[in-house]
ZAMARGU-4260 file (C-alpha; in steps of 0.2 Angstrom, whole numbers, plus 5000, padded with zeros to 4 digits):
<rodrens>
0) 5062/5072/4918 | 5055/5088/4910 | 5042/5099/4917 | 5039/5110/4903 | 5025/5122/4913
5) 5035/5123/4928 | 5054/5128/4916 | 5041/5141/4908 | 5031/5148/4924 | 5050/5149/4930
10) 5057/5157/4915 | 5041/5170/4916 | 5044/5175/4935 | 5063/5179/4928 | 5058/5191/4913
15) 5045/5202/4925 | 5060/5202/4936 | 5071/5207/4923 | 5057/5221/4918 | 5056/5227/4935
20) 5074/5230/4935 | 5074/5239/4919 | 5060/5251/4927 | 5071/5252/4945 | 5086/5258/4932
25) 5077/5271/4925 | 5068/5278/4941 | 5049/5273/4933 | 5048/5263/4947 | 5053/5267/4965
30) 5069/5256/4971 | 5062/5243/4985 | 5057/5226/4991 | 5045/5218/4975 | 5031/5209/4983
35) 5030/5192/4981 | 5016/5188/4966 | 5010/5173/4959 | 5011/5164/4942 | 4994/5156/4937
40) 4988/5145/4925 | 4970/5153/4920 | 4954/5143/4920 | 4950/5151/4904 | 4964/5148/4890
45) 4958/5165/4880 | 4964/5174/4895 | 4982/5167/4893 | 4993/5151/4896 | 4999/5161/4912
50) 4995/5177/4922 | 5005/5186/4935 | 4996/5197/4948 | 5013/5208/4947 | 5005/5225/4944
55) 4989/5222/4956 | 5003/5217/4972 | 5014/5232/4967 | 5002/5246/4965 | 5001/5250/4986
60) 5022/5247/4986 | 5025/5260/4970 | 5007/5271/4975 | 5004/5271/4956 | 4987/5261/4947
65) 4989/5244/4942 | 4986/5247/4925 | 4999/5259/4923 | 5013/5247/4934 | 5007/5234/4920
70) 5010/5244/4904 | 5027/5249/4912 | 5031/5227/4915 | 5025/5223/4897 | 5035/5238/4888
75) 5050/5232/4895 | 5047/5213/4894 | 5061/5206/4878 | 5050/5188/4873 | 5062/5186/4861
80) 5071/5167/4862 | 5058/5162/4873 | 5044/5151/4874 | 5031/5165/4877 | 5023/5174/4858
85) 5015/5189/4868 | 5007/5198/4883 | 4991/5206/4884 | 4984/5217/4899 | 4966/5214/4903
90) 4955/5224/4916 | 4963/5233/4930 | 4979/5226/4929 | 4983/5208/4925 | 4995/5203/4915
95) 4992/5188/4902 | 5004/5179/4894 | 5005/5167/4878 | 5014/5153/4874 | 5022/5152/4856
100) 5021/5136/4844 | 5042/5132/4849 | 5034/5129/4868 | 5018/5114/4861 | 5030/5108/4849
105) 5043/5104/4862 | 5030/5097/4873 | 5028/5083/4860 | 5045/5080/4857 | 5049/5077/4875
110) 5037/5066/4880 | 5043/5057/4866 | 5059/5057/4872 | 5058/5054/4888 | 5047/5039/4884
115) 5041/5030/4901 | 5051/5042/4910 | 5039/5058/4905 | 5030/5065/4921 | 5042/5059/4935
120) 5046/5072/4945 | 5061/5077/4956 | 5050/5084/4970 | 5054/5072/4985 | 5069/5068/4981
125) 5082/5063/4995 | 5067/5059/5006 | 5062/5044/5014 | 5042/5039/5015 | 5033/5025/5021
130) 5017/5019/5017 | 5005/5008/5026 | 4989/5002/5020 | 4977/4988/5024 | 4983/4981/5038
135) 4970/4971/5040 | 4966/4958/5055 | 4975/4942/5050 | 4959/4933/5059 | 4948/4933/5044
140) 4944/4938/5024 | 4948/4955/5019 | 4932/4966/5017 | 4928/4978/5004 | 4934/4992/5013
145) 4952/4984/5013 | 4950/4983/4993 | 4948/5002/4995 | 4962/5004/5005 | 4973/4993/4994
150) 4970/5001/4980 | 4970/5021/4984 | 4987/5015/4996 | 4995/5004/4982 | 4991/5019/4971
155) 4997/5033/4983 | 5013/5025/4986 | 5016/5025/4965 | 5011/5041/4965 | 5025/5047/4976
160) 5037/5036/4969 | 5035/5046/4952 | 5036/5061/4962 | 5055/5054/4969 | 5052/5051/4985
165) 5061/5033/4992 | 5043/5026/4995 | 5041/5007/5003 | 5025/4999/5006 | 5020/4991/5023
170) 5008/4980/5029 | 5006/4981/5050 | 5003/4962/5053 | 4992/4962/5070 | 4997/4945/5077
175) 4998/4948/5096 | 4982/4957/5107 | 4963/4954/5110 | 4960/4950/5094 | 4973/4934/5093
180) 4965/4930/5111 | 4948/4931/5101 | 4952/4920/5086 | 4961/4906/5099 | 4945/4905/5107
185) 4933/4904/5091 | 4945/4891/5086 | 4946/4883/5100 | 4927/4882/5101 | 4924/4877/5084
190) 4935/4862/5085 | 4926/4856/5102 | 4913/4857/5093 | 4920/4844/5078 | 4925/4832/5091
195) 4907/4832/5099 | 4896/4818/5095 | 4886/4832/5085 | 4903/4834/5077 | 4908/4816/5074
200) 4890/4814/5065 | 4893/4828/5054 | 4909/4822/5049 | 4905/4806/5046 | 4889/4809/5034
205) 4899/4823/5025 | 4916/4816/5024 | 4929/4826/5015 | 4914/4839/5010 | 4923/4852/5019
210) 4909/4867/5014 | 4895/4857/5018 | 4903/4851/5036 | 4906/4871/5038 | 4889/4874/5035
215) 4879/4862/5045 | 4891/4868/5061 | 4887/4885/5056 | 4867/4883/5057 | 4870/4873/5071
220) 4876/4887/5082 | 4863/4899/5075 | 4847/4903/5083 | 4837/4887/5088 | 4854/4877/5086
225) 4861/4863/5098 | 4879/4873/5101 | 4880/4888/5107 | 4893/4903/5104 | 4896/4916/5115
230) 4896/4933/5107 | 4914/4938/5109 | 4921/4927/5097 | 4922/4926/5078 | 4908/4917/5070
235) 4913/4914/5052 | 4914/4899/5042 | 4934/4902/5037 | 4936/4898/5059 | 4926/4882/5057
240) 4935/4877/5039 | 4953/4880/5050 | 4948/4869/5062 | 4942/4853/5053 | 4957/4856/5043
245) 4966/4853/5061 | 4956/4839/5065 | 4957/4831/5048 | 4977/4833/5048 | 4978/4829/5069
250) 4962/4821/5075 | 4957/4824/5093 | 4974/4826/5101 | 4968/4844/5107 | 4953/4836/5118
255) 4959/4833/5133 | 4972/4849/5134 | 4968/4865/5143 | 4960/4879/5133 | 4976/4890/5134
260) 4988/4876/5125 | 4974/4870/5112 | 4970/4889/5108 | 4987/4889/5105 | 4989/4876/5095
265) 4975/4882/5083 | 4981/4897/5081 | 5000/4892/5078 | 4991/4881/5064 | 4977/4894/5058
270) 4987/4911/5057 | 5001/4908/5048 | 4989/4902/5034 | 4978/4918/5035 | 4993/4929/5032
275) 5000/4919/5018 | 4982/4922/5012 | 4981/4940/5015 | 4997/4939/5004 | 4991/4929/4990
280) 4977/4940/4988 | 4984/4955/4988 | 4996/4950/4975 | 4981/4945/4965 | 4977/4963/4967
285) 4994/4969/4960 | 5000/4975/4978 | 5016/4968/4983 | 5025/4976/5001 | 5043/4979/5004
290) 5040/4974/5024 | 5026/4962/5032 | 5028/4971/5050 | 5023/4959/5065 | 5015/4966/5079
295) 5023/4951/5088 | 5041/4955/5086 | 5037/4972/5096 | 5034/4963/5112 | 5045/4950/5109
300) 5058/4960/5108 | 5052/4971/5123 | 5050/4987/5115 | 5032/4988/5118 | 5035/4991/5136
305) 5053/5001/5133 | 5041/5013/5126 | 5031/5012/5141 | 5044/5019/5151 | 5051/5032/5140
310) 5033/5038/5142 | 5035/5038/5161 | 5050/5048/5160 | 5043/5061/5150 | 5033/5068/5166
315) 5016/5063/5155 | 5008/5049/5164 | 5001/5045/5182 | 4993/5030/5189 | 4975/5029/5196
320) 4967/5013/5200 | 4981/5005/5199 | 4982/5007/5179 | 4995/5021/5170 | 4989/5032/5161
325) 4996/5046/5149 | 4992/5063/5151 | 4985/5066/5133 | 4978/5083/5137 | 4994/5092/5140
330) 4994/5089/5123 | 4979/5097/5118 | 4969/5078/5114 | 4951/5079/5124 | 4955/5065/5136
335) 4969/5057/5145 | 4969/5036/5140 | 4977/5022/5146 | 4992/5013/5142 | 4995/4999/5155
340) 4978/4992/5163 | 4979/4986/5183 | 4982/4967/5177 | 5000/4973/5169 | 4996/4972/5152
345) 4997/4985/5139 | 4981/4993/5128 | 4983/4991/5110 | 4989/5009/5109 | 5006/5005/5118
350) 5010/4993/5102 | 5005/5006/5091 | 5016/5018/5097 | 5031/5009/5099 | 5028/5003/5079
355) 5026/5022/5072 | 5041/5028/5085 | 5051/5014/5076 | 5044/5019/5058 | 5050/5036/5064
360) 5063/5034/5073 | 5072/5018/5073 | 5071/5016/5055 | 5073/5035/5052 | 5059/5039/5039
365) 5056/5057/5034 | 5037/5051/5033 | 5025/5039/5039 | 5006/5037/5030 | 4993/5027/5037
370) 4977/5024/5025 | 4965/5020/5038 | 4946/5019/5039 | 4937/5034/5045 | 4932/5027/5061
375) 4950/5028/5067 | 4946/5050/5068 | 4948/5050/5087 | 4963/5038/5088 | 4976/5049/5076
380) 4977/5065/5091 | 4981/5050/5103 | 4995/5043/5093 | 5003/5059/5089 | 5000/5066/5106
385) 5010/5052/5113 | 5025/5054/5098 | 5027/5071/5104 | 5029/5066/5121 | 5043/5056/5115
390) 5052/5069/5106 | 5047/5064/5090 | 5039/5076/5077 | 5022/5069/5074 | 5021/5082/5060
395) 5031/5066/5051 | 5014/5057/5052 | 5001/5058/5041 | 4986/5049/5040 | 4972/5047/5025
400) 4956/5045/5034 | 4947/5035/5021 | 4928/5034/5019 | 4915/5019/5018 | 4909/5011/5000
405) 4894/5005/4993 | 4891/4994/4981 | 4879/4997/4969 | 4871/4983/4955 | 4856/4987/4947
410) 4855/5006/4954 | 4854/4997/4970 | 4866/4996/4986 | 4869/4977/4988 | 4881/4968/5002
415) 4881/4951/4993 | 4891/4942/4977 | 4883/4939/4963 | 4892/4921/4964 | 4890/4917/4981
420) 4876/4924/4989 | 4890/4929/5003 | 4894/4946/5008 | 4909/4954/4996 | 4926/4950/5000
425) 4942/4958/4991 | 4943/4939/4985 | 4924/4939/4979 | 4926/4956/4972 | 4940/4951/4960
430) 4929/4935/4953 | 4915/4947/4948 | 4926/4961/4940 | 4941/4964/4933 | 4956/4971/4940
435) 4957/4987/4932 | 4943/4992/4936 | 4941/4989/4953 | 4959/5000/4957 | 4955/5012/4944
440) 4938/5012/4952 | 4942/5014/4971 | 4954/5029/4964 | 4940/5039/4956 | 4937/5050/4971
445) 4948/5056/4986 | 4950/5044/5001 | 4938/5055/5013 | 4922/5055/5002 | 4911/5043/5001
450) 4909/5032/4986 | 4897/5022/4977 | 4904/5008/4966 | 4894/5003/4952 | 4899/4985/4951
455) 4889/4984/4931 | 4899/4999/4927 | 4914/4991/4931 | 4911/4974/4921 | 4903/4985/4906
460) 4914/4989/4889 | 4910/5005/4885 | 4913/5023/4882 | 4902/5024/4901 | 4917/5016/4910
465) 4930/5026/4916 | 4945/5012/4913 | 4937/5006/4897 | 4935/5022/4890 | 4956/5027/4894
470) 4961/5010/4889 | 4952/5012/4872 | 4959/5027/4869 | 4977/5020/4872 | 4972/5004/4860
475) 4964/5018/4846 | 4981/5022/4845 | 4989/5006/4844 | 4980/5003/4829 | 4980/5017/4820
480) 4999/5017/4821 | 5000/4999/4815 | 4988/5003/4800 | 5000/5018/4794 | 5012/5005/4795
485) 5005/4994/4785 | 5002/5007/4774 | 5019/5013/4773 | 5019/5026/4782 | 5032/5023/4798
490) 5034/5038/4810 | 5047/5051/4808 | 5061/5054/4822 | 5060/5075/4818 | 5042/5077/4813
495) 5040/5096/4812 | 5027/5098/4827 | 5025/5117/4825 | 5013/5112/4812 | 5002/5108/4827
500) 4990/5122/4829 | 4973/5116/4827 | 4963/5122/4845 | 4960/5103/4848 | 4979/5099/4846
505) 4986/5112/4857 | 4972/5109/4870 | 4978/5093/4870 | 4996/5096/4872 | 4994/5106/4885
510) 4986/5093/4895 | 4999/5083/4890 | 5010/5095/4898 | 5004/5095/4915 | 5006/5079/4920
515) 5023/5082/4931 | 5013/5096/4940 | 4998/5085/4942 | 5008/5070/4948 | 5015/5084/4960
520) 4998/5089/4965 | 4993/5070/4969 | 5011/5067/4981 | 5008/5084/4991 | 4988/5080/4993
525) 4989/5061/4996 | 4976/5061/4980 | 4979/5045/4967 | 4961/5053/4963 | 4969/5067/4951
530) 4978/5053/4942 | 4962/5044/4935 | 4952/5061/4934 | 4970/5067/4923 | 4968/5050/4915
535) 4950/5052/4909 | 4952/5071/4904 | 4967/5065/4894 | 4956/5052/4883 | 4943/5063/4880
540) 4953/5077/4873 | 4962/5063/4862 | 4947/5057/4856 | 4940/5075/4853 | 4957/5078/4843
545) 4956/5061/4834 | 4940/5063/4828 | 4942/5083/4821 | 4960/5084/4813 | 4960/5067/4804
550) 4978/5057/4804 | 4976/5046/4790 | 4967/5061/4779 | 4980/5076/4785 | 4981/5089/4772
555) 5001/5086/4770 | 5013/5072/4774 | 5021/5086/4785 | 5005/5087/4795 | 5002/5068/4794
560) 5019/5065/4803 | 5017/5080/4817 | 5001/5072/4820 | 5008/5054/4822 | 5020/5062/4834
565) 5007/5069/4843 | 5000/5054/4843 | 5010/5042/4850 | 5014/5057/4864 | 4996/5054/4870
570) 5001/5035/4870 | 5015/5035/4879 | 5006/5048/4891 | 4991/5035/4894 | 5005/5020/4896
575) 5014/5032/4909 | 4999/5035/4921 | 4991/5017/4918 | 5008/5009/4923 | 5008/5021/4938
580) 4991/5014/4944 | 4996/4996/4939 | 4983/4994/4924 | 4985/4986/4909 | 4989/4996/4893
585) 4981/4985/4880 | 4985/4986/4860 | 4969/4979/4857 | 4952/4980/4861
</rodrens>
């Protein structure tokens, strides 16, 4: 697992060091402390492959001009048996330095070595991370917002895993609370409303029509209709389809019980087939979790209210009105909020607490990451606030506040599918385009901006979209190496890649190179977003290459076989980054 900019930034630092202490030696340079002075890549690749600041942080420290520090460094630099060709100095003081042909070559010859290993990275290694995404209420279809969070999470969690961090996926399954109370009681009400003689008609005329019952019943408790729903109770069609699925299996045997045992009942039979759903779907969308967490086995196992009273011992909470509350201000959070209302039951943010302190504690991660919707801003300062009371550092969670989606068909927001007229759903989303795209999509920008998904775009095959356009560029290859094949021409195990200096070939092996740093980048940002821009940027400078130094055509066979090399170094690149984002690497397009 080679990073061939980082091993020649490093290699850098230690020849200016080296300089310095040649300069030290012989008293051209005073005998103290050297600043601390950065290595850069520059913006502008005629400036240099790297520039150090060196002379500019030393001038004040050797009370000498930083032009004059920079002729002393580069007069006593020895690049010979490294990577670097040459230094130059440019204005007052900066050092430039340039990579040789050795350096490009190698680049090639690793990745091509490394094969599907190329561009892991050792930076987390030894350290635990957890990553929980989606989450979303087992009471009804996932929303598009979820396919956002599935994605840049799923994504996320791959990124990290390349950058060797121990990284397992988690799903927070919220099966206790208001919102179970919620879906017992629309469940409850739907299926009196099946065994009413309004019901009973229905069911007779429709029969085994399950969508067509679903919809009458719906229309029927919308305005003007002859059943009534209250407003605090979920009023989709997937409550109504549970509950004839009930009555179809059990008739009317939950008539005549009170509403406690039959909401209950429904929900015993509805929400174990809603996760399994959630499930199914999200391995439709390539997201499989190491742990399904349930909310439930916290306060079954009583650990919802042990962590009430570890907060009580902390000195952090008092009661008023008969409810305790905790003293969130001592930790610098707006307002104090409740954790046990009057009645004795906990607010949803005990639950919370004792599930991260477990993530933290108990199970002894190194990191927690949430990817949460935006509107959850004002919840994170709670959570950590209370994680601190407990002695826990909530430096150890980190939350991705992700931003809303619009869909966009025709140049125009839109809410519903094109199929079914019904608002998009991860399920409806994944009828009307195809997978890659919609996680390569939802990956285009960072978590906290807003984005617009062009749902033509995505079903369009052409240069315009983004996934198309990488996944072309790794099938372009494909078959260019399986015509030179046919041709005759096989690929050479020690192609001479110093051969390689066209500008379009070495700005292309550069970028080539920077994966490792750029998968780095993406773990310490929580940004799957520079993976796909890396991606796209890496296609178009393959496609500038391919289409300037011909392959087939090359001026030698020595050429022919370096470029081949080159070639299937941008291939396995492509494969390395679109297995990390779970795409498909086609040969054939």
């Amino acid at each position: 697992m080679s990073d061939l900019i980082k091993n020649a930034s490093d290699q850098l630092h230690e020849l200016i060091m080296e300089a310095l202490g040649r300069l030290v030696a012989e008293e051209e340079v005073p005998a103290i402390p050297i600043p601390a002075f950065n290595i850069e890549i520059p913006a502008d690749k005629a400036h240099g492959d790297f520039a150090a600041n060196t002379a500019m942080v030393c001038a004040k420290s050797f009370k000498m001009p930083p032009r004059k520090i920079a002729e002393l460094i580069c007069g006593k630099i020895d690049l010979t048996g490294t990577v670097f060709e040459r230094a130059e100095i440019a204005g007052p003081g900066f050092m430039n330095f340039f990579l040789g042909r050795r350096w490009f070559s190698d680049v090639v010859k690793t990745v091509n070595t490394e094969k599907e290993n190329y561009g892991k990275t050792e930076l987390g290694k030894g350290r635990k991370v957890l990553v929980e995404f989606v989450s979303a209420n087992p009471t009804g279809p996932m929303h598009i917002g979820n396919a956002r969070g599935g994605a840049i999470g799923d994504c996320l969690a791959s990124v990290l895993q390349w950058a060797g961090y121990h990284t397992e996926r988690e799903f927070y399954v919220n099966d206790a609370g208001n919102q179970i109370e919620k879906f017992g009681k629309s469940l409850s009400l739907r299926y009196m409303q099946l065994a009413s003689d309004k019901g009973a008609e229905v069911r007779r005329e429709y029969g085994n029509d399950t969508e067509r019952v679903c919809a009458v019943l719906y229309e029927e408790s919308g305005e003007g209709g002859n059943f009534e729903m209250p407003e605090d109770v979920y009023l989709g069609t997937d409550i109504i389809e549970h509950a004839k699925n009930y009555f179809d299996e059990n008739g009317d045997s939950l008539v005549n019980l009170s509403d406690e045992e039959r909401k209950k009942a429904l929900v015993d039979f509805a929400l174990p087939k809603n996760i399994a759903g959630l499930e199914r779907d999200l391995k439709k969308y390539r997201i499989v979790y190491d742990t399904w967490f349930r909310e439930s086995t916290l306060h079954e196992s009583g650990e919802t209210m042990r962590i009430v009273e570890k907060l009580k011992e902390t000195g952090h909470t008092y009661e008023q009105e008969g409810a305790l509350w905790f003293r969130a201000t001592d930790f610098g959070v707006d307002k104090d909020f409740v954790l046990v209302r009057a009645n004795g039951i906990p607010t949803y943010v005990v639950p919370d607490i004792a599930y991260h302190y477990d993530k933290l504690v108990t199970r002894g991660f190194d990191k927690a990451i949430n990817v949460l919707g935006a509107d959850h801003h004002g919840y994170v300062p709670r959570l950590k606030a209370a994680l601190t009371a407990l002695g826990v550092d909530a430096d150890k969670l980190d939350v991705v506040l992700m931003q809303m989606v619009r869909l966009i068909r025709n140049g125009e927001v839109t809410k519903q599918s094109k199929r079914s007229g019904k608002a998009i759903t991860l399920v409806t989303l994944l009828e009307e385009i195809p997978i890659d795209a919609a996680r390569f999509f939802f990956n285009m920008r960072e978590a906290n901006s807003q984005f617009e998904f062009d749902l033509d775009l995505a079903v369009e095959q052409s240069s315009k979209n983004p996934v198309y356009y990488v996944q072309y560029a790794h099938a372009r290859i494909c078959s260019l190496i399986a015509n030179l094949e046919a041709e005759g021409v096989v690929p050479e195990q020690n192609a001479d890649t110093e051969l390689l200096t066209d500008p379009r070939e070495i700005e292309l092996i550069r970028h080539i190179a920077s994966l490792p740093n750029e998968v780095n980048l993406a773990a310490k940002n929580y940004d799957p977003a520079k993976i796909t821009k890396y991606a796209v940027e890496l296609a178009t400078l393959f496609h500038k290459f391919y289409d300037a130094c011909s392959v087939k055509n090359a001026e030698s066979p020595e050429l022919q076989q370096a470029r081949i090399a080159l070639c299937l170094a941008v291939r396995q690149t492509l494969r390395n980054v679109l297995t990390m984002l779970k795409i498909e690497c086609p040969e054939k397009m």
